[in-house]
DRENRO-155807 format. One record per residue (C-alpha): residue number from 1; chain; x, y, z. Coordinates in Angstrom, 1 decimal. Example, Ala and Ser with C-alpha at 12.3 -4.5 7.8 and 13.67 -1.06 7.14 Angstrom:
// DRENRO-155807
+-----+-------+--------+--------+--------+
!  nr ! kette !     xx !     yy !     zz !
+-----+-------+--------+--------+--------+
!   1 !     A !   12.3 !   -4.5 !    7.8 !
!   2 !     A !   13.7 !   -1.1 !    7.1 !
+-----+-------+--------+--------+--------+
***
This chain:
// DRENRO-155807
+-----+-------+--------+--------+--------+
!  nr ! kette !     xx !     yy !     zz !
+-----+-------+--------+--------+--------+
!   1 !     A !   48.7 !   97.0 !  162.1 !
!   2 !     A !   47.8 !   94.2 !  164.5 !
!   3 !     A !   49.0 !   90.6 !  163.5 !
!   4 !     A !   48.3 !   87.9 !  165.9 !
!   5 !     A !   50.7 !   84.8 !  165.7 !
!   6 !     A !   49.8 !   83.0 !  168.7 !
!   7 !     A !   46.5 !   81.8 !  170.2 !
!   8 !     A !   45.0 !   84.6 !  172.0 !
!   9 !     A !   42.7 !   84.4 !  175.3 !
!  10 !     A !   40.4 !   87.2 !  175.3 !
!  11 !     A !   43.4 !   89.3 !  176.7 !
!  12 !     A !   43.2 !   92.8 !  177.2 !
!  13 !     A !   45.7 !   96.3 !  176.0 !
!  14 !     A !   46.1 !   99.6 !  175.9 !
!  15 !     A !   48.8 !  101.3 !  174.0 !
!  16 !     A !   50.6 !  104.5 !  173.5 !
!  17 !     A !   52.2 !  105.7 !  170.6 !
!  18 !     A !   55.3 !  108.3 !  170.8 !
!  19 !     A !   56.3 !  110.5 !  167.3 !
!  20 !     A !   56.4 !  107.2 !  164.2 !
!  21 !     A !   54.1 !  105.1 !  165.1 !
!  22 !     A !   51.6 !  105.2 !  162.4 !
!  23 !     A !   49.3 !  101.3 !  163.9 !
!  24 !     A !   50.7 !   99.3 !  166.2 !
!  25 !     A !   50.7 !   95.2 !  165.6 !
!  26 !     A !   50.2 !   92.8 !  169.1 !
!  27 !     A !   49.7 !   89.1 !  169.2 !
!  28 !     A !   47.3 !   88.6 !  172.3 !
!  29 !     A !   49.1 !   90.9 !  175.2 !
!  30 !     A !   48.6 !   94.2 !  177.4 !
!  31 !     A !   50.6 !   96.7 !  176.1 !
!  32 !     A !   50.7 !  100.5 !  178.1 !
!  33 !     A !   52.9 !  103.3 !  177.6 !
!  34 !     A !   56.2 !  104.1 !  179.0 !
!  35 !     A !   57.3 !  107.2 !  180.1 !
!  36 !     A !   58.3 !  109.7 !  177.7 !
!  37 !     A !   61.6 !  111.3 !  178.2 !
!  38 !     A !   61.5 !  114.9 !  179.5 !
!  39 !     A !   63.7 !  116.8 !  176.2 !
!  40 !     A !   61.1 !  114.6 !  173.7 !
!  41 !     A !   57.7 !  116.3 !  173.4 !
!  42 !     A !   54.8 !  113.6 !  172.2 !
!  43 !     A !   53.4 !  113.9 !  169.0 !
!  44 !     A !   50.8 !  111.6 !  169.2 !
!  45 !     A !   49.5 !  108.9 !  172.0 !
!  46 !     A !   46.5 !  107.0 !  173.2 !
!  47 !     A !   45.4 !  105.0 !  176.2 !
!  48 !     A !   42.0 !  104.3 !  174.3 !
!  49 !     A !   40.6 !  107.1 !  177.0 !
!  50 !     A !   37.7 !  109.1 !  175.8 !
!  51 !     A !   39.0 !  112.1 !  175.2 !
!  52 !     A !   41.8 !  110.0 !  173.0 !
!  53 !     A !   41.7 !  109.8 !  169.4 !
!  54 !     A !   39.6 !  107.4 !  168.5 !
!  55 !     A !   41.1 !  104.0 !  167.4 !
!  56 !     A !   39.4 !  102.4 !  163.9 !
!  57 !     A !   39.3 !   98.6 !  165.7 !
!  58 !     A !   39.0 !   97.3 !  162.0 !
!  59 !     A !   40.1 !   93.8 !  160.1 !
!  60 !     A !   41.7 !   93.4 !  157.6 !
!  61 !     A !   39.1 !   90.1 !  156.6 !
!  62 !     A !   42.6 !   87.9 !  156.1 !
!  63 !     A !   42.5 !   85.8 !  159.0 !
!  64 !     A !   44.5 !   82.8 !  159.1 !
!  65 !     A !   43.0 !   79.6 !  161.6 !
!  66 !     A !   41.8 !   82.0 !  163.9 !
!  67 !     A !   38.2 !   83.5 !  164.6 !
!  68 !     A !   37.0 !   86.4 !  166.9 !
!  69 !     A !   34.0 !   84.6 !  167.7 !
!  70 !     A !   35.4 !   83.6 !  171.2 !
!  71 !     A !   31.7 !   80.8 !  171.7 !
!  72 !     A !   32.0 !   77.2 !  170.4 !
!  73 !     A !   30.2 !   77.1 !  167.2 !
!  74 !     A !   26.5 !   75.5 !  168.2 !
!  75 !     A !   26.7 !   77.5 !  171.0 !
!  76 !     A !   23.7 !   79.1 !  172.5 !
!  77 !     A !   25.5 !   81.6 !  174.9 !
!  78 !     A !   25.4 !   84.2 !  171.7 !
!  79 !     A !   21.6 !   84.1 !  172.2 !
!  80 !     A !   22.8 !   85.9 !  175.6 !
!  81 !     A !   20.4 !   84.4 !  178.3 !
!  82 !     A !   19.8 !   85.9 !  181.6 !
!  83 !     A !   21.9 !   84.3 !  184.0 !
!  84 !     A !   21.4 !   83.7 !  187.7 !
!  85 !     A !   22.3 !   82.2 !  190.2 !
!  86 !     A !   22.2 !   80.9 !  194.1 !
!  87 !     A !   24.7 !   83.5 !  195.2 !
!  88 !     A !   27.6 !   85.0 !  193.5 !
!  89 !     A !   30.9 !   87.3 !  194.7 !
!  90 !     A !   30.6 !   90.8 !  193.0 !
!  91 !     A !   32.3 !   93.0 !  191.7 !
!  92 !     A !   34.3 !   90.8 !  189.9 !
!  93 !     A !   33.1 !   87.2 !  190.4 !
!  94 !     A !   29.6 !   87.0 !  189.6 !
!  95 !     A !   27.4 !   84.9 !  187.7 !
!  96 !     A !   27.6 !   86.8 !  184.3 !
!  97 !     A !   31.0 !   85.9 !  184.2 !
!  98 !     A !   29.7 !   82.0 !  183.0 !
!  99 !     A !   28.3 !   83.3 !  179.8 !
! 100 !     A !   31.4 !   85.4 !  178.2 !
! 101 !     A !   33.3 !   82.8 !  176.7 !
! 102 !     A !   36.6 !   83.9 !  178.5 !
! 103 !     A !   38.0 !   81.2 !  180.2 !
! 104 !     A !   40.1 !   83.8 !  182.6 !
! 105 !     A !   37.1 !   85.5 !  184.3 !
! 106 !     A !   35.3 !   83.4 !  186.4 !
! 107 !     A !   31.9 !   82.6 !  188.6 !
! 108 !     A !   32.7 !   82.1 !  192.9 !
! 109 !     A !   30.1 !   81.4 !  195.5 !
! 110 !     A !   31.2 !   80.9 !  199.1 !
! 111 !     A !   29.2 !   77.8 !  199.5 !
! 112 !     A !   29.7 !   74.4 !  199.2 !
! 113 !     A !   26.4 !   73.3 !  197.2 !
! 114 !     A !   25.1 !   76.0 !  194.5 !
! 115 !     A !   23.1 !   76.2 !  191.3 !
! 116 !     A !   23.3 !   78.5 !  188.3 !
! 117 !     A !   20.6 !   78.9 !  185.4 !
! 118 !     A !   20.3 !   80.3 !  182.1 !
! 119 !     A !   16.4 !   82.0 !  180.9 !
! 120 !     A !   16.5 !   82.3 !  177.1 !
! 121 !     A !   13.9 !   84.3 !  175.4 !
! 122 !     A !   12.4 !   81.6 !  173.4 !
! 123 !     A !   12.6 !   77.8 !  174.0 !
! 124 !     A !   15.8 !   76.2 !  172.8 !
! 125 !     A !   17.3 !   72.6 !  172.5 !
! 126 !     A !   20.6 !   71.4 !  173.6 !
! 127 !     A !   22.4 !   68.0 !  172.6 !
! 128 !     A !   25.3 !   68.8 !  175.4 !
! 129 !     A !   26.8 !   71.5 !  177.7 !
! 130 !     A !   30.6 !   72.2 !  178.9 !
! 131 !     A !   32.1 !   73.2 !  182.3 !
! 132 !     A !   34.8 !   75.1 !  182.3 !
! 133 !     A !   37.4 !   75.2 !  185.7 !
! 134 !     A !   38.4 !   78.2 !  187.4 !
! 135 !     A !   41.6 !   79.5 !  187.3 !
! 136 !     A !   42.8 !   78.4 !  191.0 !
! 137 !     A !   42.2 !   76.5 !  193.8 !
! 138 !     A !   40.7 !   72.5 !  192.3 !
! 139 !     A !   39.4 !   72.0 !  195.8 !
! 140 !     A !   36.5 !   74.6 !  194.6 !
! 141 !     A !   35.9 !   73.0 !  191.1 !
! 142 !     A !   32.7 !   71.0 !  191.3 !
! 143 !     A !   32.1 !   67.1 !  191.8 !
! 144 !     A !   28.7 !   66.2 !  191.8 !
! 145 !     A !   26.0 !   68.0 !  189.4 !
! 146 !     A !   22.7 !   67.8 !  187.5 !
! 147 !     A !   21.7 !   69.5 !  184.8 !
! 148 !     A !   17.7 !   70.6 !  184.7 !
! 149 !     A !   15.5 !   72.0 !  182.0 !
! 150 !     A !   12.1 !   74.0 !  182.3 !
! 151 !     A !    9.6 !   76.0 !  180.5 !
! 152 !     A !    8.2 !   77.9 !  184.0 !
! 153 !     A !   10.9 !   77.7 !  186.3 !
! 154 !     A !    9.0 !   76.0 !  188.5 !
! 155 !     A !    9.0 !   72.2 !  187.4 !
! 156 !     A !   12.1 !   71.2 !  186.5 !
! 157 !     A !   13.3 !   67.5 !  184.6 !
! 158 !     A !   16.7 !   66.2 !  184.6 !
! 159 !     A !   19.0 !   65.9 !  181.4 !
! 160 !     A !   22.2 !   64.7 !  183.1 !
! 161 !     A !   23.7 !   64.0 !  186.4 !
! 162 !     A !   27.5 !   63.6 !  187.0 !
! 163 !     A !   29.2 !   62.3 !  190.2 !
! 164 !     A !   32.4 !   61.9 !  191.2 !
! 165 !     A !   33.8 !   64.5 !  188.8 !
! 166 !     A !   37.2 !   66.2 !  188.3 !
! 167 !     A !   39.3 !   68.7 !  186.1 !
! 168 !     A !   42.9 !   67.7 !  185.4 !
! 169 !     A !   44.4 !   71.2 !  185.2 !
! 170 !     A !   42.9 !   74.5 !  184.9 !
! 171 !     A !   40.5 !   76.4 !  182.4 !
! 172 !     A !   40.2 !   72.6 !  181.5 !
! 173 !     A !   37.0 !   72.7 !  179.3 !
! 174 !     A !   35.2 !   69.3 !  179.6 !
! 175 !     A !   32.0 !   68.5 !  177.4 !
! 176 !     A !   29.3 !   66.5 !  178.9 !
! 177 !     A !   27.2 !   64.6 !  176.0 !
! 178 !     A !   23.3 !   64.0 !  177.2 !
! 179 !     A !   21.8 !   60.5 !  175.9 !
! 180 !     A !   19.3 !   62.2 !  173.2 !
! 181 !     A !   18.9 !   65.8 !  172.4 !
! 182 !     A !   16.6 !   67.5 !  174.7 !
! 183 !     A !   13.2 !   69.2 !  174.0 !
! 184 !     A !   13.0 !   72.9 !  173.7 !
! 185 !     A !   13.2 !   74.8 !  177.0 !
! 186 !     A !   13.6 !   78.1 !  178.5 !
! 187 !     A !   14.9 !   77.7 !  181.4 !
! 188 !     A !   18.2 !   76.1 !  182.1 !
! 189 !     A !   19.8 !   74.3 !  185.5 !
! 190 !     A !   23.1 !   73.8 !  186.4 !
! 191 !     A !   22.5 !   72.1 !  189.8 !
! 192 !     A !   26.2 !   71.6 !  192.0 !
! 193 !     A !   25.5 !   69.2 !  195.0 !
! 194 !     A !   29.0 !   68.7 !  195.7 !
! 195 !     A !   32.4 !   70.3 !  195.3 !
! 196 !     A !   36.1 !   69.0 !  195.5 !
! 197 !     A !   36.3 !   70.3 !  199.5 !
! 198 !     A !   36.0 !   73.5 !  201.0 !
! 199 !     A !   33.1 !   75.8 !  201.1 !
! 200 !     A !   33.4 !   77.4 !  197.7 !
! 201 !     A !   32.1 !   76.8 !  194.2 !
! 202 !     A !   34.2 !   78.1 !  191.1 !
! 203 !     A !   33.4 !   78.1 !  187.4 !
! 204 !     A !   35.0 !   79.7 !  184.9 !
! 205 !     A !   32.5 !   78.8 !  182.0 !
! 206 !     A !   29.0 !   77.4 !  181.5 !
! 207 !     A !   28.4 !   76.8 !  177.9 !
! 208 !     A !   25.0 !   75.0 !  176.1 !
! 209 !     A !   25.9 !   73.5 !  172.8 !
! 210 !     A !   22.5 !   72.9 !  170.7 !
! 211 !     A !   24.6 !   71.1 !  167.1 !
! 212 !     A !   28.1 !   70.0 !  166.4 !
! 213 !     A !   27.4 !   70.6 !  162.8 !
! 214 !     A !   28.0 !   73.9 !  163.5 !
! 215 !     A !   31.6 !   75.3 !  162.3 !
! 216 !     A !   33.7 !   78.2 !  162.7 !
! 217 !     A !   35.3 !   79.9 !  159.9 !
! 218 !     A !   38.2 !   82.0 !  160.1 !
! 219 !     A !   37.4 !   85.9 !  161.0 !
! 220 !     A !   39.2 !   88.9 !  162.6 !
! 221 !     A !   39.8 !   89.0 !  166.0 !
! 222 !     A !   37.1 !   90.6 !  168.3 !
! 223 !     A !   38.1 !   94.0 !  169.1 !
! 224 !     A !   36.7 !   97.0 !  171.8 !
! 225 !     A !   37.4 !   99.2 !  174.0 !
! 226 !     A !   36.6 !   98.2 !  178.2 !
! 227 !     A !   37.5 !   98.4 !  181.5 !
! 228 !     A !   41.1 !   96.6 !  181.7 !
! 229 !     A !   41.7 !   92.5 !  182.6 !
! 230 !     A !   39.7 !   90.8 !  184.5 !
! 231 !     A !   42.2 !   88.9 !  185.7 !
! 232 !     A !   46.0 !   89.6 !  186.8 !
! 233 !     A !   48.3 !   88.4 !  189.6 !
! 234 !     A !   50.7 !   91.8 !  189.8 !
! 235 !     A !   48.0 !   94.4 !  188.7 !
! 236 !     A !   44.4 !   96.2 !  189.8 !
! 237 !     A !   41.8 !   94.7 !  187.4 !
! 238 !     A !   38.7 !   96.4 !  186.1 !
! 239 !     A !   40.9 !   99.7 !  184.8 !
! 240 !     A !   43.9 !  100.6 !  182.3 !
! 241 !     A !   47.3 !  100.7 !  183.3 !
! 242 !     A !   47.3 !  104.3 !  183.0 !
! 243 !     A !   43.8 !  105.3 !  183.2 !
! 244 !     A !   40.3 !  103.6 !  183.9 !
! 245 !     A !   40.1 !  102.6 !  179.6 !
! 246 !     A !   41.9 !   99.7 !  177.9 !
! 247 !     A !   41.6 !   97.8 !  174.5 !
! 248 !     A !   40.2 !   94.1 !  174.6 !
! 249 !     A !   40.8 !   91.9 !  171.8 !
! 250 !     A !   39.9 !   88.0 !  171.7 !
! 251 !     A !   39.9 !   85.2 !  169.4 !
! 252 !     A !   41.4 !   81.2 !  169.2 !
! 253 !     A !   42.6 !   79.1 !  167.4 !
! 254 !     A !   40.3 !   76.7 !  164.9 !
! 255 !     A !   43.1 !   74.4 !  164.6 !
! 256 !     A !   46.4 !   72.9 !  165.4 !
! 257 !     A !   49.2 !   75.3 !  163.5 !
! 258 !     A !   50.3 !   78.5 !  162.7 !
! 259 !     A !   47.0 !   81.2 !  162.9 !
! 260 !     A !   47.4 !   84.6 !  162.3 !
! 261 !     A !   44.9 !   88.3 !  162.1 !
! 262 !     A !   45.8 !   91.5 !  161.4 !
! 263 !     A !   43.6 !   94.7 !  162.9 !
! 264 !     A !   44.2 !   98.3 !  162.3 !
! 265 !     A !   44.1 !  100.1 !  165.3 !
! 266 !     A !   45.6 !  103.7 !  164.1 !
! 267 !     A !   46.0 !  105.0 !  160.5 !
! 268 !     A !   46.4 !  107.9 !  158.6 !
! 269 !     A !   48.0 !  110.2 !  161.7 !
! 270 !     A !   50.5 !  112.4 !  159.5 !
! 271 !     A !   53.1 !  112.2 !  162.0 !
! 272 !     A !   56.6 !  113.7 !  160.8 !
! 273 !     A !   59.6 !  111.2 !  161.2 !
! 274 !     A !   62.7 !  112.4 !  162.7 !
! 275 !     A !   65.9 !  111.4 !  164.1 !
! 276 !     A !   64.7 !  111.0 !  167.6 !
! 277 !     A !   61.1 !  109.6 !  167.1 !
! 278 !     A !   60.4 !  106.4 !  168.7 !
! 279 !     A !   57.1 !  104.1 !  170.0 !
! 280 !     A !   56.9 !  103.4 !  173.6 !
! 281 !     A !   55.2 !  100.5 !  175.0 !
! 282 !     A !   55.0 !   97.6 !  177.9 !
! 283 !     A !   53.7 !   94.8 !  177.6 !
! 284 !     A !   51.4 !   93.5 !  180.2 !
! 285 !     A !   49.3 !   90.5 !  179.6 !
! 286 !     A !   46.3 !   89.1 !  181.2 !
! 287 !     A !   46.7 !   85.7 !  182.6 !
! 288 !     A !   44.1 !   83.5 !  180.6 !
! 289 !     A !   44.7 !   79.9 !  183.1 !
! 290 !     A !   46.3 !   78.3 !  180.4 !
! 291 !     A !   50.5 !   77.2 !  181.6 !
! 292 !     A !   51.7 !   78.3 !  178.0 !
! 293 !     A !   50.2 !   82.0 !  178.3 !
! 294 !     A !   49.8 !   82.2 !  175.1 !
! 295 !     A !   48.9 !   86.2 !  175.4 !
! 296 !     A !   52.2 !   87.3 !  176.0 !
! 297 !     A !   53.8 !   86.6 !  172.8 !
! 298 !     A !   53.5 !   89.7 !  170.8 !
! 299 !     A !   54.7 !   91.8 !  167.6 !
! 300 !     A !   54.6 !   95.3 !  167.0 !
! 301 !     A !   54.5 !   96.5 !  163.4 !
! 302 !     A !   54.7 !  100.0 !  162.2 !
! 303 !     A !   54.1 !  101.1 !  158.7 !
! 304 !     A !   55.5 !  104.1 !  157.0 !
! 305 !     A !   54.2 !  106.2 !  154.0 !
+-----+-------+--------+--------+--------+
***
């Protein structure tokens, strides 16, 4: 089984079980196989590849102060708007990247002055929005912004503008309140006139917040199979550690305290026990910009018929 203890940051694993291991258990890490020995033969493993078994990525429904749900309740990034923008840096850096509610992936633009927008399928009202920094560089964080609304794309009026802006630390989430709540639009402006210095723009979240009656109750962690981290100082991103598949699971806190989720990853494998059997794994986190890195604290439970 999978218990999280820690806050987790949309981090990302793949895992490989050798002979016992019935589920594995990880609190918010990367975890990959290690070698097996050359006299042991493997009974069973997985690197979530498709020709793998395939894992059940189910709850157990007892979540403690955590959720899946990785938007701010009131959000209206679950909605899933189009996003676009001025100019963006693909593969890995490109608009889309405002929208996922993972402060570890991240928009870039190699200009100084940019704008990004949201298109929504039907109108929708906001009462705030939130900017979340990248996770380097502060010269590239913005300064000086406005934040536009239209129903055609074409004529736009201004919410907000900001000057003179800044973000004490990285994938620093700040919340920027508008005066009243805003009519229904489709169309949605983020308008950067001015960075830190430099000539790039970085943002690692865009986020419109319609209520903040809205609350979060507690849920199993968000769990699928992807393409590997998006993010990682010592690794290639976009794959597995061992192959081009990996397991992403995500979730946060709701409070201060103790938050917990168990997820069942493998179960009912009939896998003898001997002497020699053992589980192989490595742990390999993806950074989430956070100082504590909260993703590499992890546990690994196995359970026995």
């Amino acid at each position: 089984m999978v218990s999280t203890r820690e806050k987790s940051a949309s981090p990302t694993l793949a895992r490989r079980a050798g002979g016992v291991a019935i589920v594995a258990a990880v609190a918010a890490a990367f975890l990959v196989p290690l070698p097996a020995t050359a006299a042991s033969a493997t009974e069973f493993s997985s690197s979530f590849e498709a020709d793998d078994t395939a894992p059940l990525l189910t709850g157990t429904g007892a979540a403690v102060n955590v959720t899946g749900d990785r938007f701010t309740p009131g959000s209206l990034l679950p909605l899933a708007p189009t996003a676009t923008a001025s100019s963006d840096n693909p593969p890995n850096e490109t608009v889309e990247k405002l929208a996922d509610g993972n402060a570890g992936s991240k928009w870039l633009t190699f200009t100084s002055t940019a704008w990004v927008q949201y298109e929504f399928t039907e109108p929708q009202s906001i009462t705030r929005y939130t900017l979340t920094s990248g996770g380097d560089a502060p010269q590239r964080d913005p300064r000086d912004f406005t934040l536009q609304a239209s129903n055609d794309a074409t004529g736009w009026t201004t919410l907000d503008t900001r000057t003179g802006e800044s973000f004490d630390e990285r994938a620093q989430e700040r919340s920027f309140e508008l005066e009243a709540p805003s009519d229904a639009y489709l169309y949605y402006r983020l308008d950067i006139t001015a960075n830190q210095s430099g000539g790039l723009i970085q943002l690692a979240d865009w986020d419109l917040i319609e209520t903040d009656d809205a609350t979060a109750e507690p849920s199993d962690l968000s769990l699928s199979v992807d393409s590997g981290p998006s993010s990682s100082h010592t690794a290639k991103t976009g794959v597995g550690f061992t192959g081009t598949e990996a397991l992403n699971y995500s979730g946060r806190h709701l409070d201060a305290g103790p938050a917990s989720s168990t997820s069942i990853l493998y179960d009912e494998l009939d896998i003898a026990v001997a002497d020699d059997t053992a589980l192989s794994y490595l742990v390999f986190p993806q950074l989430d910009g956070e100082q504590t890195y909260a993703s590499t604290f992890v546990a690994v439970d196995l359970t026995f018929d």
